[in-house]
N, C-alpha and C positions, 0 to 999 in steps of 0.2 A: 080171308087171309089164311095162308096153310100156317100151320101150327108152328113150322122152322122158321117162317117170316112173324111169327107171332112172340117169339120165345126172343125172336134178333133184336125186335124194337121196343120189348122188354127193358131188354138189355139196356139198350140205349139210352130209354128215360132214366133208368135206374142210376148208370154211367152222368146225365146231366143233374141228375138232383145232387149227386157225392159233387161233383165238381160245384154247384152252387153252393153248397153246406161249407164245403171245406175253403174255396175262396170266399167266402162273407166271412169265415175266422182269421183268414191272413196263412192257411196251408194250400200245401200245391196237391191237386187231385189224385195226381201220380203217389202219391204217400197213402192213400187210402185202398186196401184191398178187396178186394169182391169176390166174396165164397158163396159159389151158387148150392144152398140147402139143398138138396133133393128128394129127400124122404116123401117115398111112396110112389116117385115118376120115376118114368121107364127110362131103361138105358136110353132111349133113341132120342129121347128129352134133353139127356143128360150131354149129348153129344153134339146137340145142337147147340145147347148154352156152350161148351167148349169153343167151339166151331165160333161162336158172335165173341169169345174176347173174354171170358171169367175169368180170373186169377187162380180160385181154385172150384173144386167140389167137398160137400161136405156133407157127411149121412149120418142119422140119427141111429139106425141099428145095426147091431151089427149080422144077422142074417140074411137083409137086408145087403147090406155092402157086400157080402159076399156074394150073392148071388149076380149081382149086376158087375162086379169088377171080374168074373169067368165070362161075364161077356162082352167087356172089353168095354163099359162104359166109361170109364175115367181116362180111356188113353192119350196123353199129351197131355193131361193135366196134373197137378198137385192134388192129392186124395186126404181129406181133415175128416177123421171122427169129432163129430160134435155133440150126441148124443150122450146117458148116461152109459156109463160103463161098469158093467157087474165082473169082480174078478174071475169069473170063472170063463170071460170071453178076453181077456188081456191076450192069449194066446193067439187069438187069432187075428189080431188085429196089429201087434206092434212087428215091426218090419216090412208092413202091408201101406199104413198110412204115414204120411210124409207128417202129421202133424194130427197128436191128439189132444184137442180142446178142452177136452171136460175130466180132467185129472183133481177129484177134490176129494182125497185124503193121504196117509202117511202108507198105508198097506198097498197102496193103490200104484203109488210114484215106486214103492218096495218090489211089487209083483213087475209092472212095466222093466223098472231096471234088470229085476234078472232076466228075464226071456228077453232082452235086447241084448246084454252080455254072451246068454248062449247064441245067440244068432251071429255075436262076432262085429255086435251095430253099436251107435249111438239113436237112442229115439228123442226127440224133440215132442214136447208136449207143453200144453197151457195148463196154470192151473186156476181151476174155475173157483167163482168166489160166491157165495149166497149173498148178495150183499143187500139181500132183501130181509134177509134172518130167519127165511121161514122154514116150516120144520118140515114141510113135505118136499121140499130142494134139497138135493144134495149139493155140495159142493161145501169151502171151509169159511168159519167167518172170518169176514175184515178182520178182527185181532188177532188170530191164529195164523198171517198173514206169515209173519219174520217166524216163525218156527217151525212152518211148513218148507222154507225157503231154505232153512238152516239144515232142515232134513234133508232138504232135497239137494244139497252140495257137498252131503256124504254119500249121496249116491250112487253109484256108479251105474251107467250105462242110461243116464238120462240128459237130458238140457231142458231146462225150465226156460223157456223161451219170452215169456209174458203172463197175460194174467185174460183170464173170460168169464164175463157174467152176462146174467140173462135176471134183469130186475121182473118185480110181481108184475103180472098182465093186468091189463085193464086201468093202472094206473093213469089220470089226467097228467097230460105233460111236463107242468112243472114238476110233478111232483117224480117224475121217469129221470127228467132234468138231474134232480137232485141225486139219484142215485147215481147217474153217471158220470156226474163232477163228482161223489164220493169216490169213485172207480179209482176217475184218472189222478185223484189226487194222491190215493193208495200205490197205483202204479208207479208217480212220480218219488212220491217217497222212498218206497223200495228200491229204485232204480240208481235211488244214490247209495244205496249200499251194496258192497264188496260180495257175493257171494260164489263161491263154484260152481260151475253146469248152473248160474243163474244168468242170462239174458234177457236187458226188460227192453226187447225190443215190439213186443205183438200188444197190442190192446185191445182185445175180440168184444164187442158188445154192440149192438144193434141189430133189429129184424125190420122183417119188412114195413112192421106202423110204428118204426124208431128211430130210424137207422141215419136221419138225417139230423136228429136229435143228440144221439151218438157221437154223430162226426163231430158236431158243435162244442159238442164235451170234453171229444181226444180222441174218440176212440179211432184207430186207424185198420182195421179191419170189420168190415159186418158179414152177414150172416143173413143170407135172403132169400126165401123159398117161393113164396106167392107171389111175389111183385113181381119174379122172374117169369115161374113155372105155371102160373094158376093154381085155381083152384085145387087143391091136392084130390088124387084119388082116393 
C-alpha cells in the first residue's frame, strides 16, 4: 500500500473509532474535531492527511512549522500550534496559526495579545491546563483556572476559546479516565461563567492511545499523530 493510501485509511479507522466513542455517549460524530499532530513528518504527509478529510493540522515546534508551511504544507487546512511555546517564538507564530493550544500562563496570553494587536488581528487560543500537576508540564493548574480567565478578558487582542490538557502518560485507563472527567467538568464549569474574549466552546484532549477515551469524557477535539502518520521520524 503507498503511503497516501496508507495515511487515507488511517484516517478512516481513526474517523470510525470518534463516531463509535461519541455515539455509545449519546453525541453526534460531527461535534468532534480531528487535528492531525504532525510533528516531525513531511509536508507531503501532511498534505495527504488534508487531502483524506482532517479538520485541522497541528505542530509541536515552531521551527519546525515554519519550515513546512514555506512549503505550503498546511494549504486548505486550519494550522493549531500544539506544542510548548517559549516567548521569544510568540512572534512568529500568532497571525500564522488559526489556533494556539498550548497558552498556559499570564505573560504568555500578555505577549500573544500584543503582537496580535500590532498585526491589526484577533488570535484565538486554548489555554492549556496541567491537570496532571506535574512540575515538568507546563501549563496552569485546575485552580488557577478563574484567574487566568479573568486575565485573559482584560486582554486585548486575544479570545480564549476553550481549554487543552494532555494528562501523565503511561497512566492505566481508569485512572486517564479520571483526569479527563476532571477536565470536562472544569470546562463545564467555567463555561457558565460570564467572561470577555472567553469562549468555552473547544475541549482539546486526547492522543492517539486516548483519544477514544477522551471523547467518552467531553472532550470534542483530539490530537493524533501515530494513529494517523505512523511511526514518527
Amino acid at each position: 500500500m503507498v503511503q497516501q493510501d496508507y495515511i487515507a485509511e488511517n484516517i478512516k479507522r481513526v474517523r470510525a473509532a470518534i463516531a463509535e466513542a461519541a455515539i455509545g455517549v449519546g453525541r453526534s460524530p460531527g461535534d468532534i474535531s480531528l487535528v492531525a499532530a504532525s510533528k516531525t513528518h513531511p509536508a507531503a504527509s501532511i498534505r495527504q492527511a488534508i487531502a483524506a478529510g482532517v479538520d485541522a493540522v497541528g505542530e509541536n515546534r515552531v521551527q519546525e512549522l515554519m519550515e513546512k508551511n514555506a512549503q505550503g504544507a498546511y494549504n486548505g487546512s486550519p494550522l493549531h500550534f500544539i506544542g510548548h511555546l517559549q516567548s521569544n517564538k510568540v512572534g512568529k507564530i500568532v497571525g500564522v496559526c488559526d489556533l494556539i493550544e498550548s497558552v498556559g500562563s499570564k505573560p504568555l496570553l500578555e505577549l500573544i495579545g500584543k503582537k496580535a494587536l500590532s498585526l491589526g488581528i484577533v488570535q484565538n487560543v486554548l489555554i492549556e491546563v496541567n491537570i496532571g500537576k506535574e512540575s515538568q508540564k507546563s501549563g496552569i493548574l485546575p485552580e488557577q483556572a478563574e484567574e487566568i480567565l479573568e486575565f485573559a478578558s482584560r486582554t486585548a487582542g486575544i479570545n480564549v476559546m476553550g481549554l487543552m490538557a494532555i494528562p501523565p502518560i503511561n497512566e492505566q485507563n481508569a485512572k486517564c479516565c479520571y483526569y479527563y472527567d476532571t477536565m470536562f467538568k472544569l470546562f463545564i464549569d467555567i463555561g457558565e461563567k460570564k467572561y470577555d474574549n472567553v469562549i468555552m466552546r473547544i475541549l482539546s484532549m486526547g492522543m492517539s492511545d486516548s483519544y477514544v477515551e477522551a471523547i467518552r469524557s467531553g472532550s470534542n477535539m483530539v490530537r493524533i499523530g501515530s494513529a494517523i502518520f505512523g511511526t514518527r521520524y
